[in-house]
C-alpha positions as CSV (number, residue, x, y, z in Angstrom):
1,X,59.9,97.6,175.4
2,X,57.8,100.9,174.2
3,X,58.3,103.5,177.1
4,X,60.1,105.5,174.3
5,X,60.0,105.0,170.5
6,X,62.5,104.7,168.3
7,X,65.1,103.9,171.4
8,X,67.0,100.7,170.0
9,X,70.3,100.7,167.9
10,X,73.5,100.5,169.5
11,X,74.0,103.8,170.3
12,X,70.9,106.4,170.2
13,X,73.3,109.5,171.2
14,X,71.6,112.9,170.4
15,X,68.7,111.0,168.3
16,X,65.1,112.8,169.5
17,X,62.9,110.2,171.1
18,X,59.2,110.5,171.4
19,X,58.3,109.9,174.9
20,X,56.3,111.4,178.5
21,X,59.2,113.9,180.2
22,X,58.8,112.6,183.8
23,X,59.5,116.2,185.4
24,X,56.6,118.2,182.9
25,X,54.6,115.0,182.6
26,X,54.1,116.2,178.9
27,X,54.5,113.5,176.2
28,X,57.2,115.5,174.0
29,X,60.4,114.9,172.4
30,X,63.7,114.0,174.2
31,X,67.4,114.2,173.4
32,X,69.9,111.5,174.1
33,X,72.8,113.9,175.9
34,X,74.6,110.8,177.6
35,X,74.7,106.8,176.5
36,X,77.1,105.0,178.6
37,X,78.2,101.1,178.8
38,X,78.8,100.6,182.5
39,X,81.9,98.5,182.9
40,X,81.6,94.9,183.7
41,X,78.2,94.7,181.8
42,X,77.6,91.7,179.2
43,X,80.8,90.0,180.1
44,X,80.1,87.8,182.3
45,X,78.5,84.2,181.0
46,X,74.6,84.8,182.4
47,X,74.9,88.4,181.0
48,X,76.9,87.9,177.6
49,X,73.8,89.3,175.7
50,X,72.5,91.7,177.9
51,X,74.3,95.4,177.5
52,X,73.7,97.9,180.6
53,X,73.8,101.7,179.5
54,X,73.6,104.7,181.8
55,X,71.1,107.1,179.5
56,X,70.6,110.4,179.3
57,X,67.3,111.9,177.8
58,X,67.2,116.0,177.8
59,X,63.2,117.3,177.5
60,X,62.3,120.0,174.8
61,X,60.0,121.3,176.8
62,X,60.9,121.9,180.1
63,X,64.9,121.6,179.5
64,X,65.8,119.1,181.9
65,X,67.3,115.8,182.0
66,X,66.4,112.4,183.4
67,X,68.3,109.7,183.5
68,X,67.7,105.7,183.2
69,X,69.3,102.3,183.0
70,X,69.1,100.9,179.2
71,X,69.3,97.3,179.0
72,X,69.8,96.2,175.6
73,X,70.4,92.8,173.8
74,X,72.2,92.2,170.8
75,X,70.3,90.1,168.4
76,X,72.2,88.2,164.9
77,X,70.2,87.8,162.3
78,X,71.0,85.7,158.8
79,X,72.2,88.3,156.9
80,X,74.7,88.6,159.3
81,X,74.2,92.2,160.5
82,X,73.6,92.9,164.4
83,X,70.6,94.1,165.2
84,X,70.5,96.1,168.4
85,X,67.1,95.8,170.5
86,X,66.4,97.9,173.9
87,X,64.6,95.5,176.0
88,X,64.2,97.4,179.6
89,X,64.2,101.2,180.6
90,X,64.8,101.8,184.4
91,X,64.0,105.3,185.4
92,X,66.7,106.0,187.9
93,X,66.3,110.0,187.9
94,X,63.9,111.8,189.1
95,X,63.0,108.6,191.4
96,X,59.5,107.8,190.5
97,X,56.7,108.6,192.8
98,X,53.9,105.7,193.4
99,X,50.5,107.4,192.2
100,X,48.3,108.2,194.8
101,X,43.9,108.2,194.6
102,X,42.2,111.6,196.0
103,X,41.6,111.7,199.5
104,X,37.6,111.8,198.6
105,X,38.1,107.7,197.3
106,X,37.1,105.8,200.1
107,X,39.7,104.4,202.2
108,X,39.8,100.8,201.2
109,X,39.8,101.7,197.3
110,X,42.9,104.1,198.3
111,X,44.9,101.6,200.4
112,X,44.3,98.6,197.1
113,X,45.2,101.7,194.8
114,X,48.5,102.6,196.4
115,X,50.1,99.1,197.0
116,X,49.2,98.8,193.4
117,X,51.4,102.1,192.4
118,X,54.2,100.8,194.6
119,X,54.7,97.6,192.6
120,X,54.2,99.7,189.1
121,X,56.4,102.4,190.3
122,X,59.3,99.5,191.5
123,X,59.0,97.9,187.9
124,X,56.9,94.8,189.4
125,X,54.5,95.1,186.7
126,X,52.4,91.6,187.1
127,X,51.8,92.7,190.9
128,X,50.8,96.1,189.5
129,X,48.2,94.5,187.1
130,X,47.0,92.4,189.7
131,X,46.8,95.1,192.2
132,X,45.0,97.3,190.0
133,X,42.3,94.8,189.2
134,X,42.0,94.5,192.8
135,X,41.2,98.0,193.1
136,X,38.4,97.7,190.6
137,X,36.8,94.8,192.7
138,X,37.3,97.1,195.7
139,X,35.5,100.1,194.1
140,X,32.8,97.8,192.6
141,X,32.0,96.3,196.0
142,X,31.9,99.9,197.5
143,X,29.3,100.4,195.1
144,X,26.9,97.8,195.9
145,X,27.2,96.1,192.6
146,X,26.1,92.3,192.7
147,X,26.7,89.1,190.8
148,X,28.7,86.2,190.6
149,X,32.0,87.0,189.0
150,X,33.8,90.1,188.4
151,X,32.7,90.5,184.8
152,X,29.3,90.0,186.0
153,X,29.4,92.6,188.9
154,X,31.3,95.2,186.7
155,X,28.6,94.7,184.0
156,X,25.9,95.4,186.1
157,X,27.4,99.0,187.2
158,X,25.3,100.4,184.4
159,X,21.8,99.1,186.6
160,X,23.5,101.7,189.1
161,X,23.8,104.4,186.8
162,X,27.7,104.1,186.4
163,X,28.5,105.2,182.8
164,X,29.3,102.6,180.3
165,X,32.7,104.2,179.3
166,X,33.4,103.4,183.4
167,X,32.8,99.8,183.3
168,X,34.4,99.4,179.8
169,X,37.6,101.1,181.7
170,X,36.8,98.6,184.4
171,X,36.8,95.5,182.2
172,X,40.1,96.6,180.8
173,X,41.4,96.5,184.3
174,X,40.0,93.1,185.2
175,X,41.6,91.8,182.0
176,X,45.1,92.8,182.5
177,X,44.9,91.6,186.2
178,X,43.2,88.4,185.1
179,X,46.5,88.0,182.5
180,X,48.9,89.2,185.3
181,X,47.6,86.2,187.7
182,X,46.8,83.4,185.6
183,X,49.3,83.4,182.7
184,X,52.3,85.6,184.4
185,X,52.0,87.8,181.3
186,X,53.5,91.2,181.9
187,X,52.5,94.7,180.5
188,X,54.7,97.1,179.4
189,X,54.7,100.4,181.7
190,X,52.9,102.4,179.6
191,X,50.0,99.6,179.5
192,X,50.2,99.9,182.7
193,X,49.8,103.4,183.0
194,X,46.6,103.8,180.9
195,X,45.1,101.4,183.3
196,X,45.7,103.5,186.4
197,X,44.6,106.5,184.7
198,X,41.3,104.9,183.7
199,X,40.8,104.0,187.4
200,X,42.0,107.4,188.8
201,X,39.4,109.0,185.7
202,X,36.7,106.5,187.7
203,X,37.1,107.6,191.1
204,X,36.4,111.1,189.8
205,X,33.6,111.0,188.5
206,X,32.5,108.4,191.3
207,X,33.7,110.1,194.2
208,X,36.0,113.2,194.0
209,X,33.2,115.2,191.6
210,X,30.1,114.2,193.8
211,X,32.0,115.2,197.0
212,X,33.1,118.5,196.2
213,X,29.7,119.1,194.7
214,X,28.5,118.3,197.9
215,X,30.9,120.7,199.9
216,X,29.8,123.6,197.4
217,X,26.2,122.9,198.8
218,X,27.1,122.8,201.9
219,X,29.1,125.8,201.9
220,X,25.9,127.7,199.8
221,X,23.4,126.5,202.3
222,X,25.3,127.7,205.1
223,X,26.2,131.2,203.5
224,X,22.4,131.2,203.0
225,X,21.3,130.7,206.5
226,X,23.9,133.2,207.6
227,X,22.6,135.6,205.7
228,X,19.0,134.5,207.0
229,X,20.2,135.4,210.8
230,X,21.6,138.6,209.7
231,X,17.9,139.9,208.7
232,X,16.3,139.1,211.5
């Protein structure tokens, strides 16, 4: 668990934790305000070693609070001192919002994209991998690439003048799908994250940049011939 650092102990009450703010999306300090043990938690026989908390983390930027569900463990080790380990974070508040592509990304890339965001944004984080290498394939078939395998067609985005730093991001993408699927290995969230930015980074500079520059022609070319009319 790395959402935050320095989040385990058994009580990190008004400790600053480095960490993204969901309301300013800056990565900032935070305050614990509020660290609660919801009753009934760890006592029964399947939870004994799993502790729920209701957390409170207060931004030093923008001021306001969100709130999560800490699931920690309690851990003995041989010199007999109990070591206190944070192994999940829910975000409960503000409700997180599935990421969305620009409206420019073609319509099939979007529609991979978002079922993707859903499962990353519900905590289903191997469906999010494998959702997000999807996307890739989806975007690399968009763009006419060929070859065999997905390593193969990604690699040969560069004979269609996609930038290496692209496919690199693209590779990354396969990988963690390609762990997701066949070994049922799991990500943390901000893992996850960085993937999705690297393909939302993609579709910029593969769709959303080229369109608009092609609107802004558009929009010169007819201010030009408007201005054409008007002199004659």
């Amino acid at each position: 668990m790395d959402r935050f650092s320095n989040l385990d102990g058994s009580n990190p009450l008004v400790r600053k934790i480095a960490g993204e703010c969901p309301h300013c999306v800056r990565h900032t300090t935070l305050r614990c305000t509020l660290h609660e043990r919801l009753d009934g938690s760890g006592l029964s026989r399947e939870d004994l070693h799993v502790v729920r908390h209701l957390l409170t983390l207060r931004c030093d930027w923008c001021k306001k609070d969100s709130t999560y569900l800490r699931l920690l463990t309690k851990e003995q080790r041989e010199s007999s001192n109990e070591v206190f380990r944070t192994i999940d974070l829910v975000q409960v508040w503000p409700a997180m919002t599935p990421r969305e592509l620009d409206p420019d990304a073609p319509e099939g890339v979007r529609d991979v994209f978002s079922e993707a965001a859903l499962a990353e944004a519900a905590g289903a984080y191997r469906l999010a991998g494998i959702g997000y290498r999807a996307t890739v394939e989806q975007i690399v078939k968009e763009q006419g690439a060929s070859g065999n395998s997905l390593f193969e067609r990604i690699t040969g985005l560069t004979s269609l003048g996609v930038s290496q730093e692209i496919v690199d991001a693209f590779h990354e993408a396969r990988i963690v799908g390609n762990d997701a699927a066949h070994d049922a290995l799991a990500y943390s969230p901000e893992e996850l994250s960085d993937v999705a930015d690297l393909i939302t980074e993609a579709v910029l500079v593969l769709y959303v940049q080229p369109a608009q520059r092609a609107r802004m022609a558009a929009q010169r070319a007819a201010r030009h011939a408007a201005a054409k009319q008007g002199t004659i």
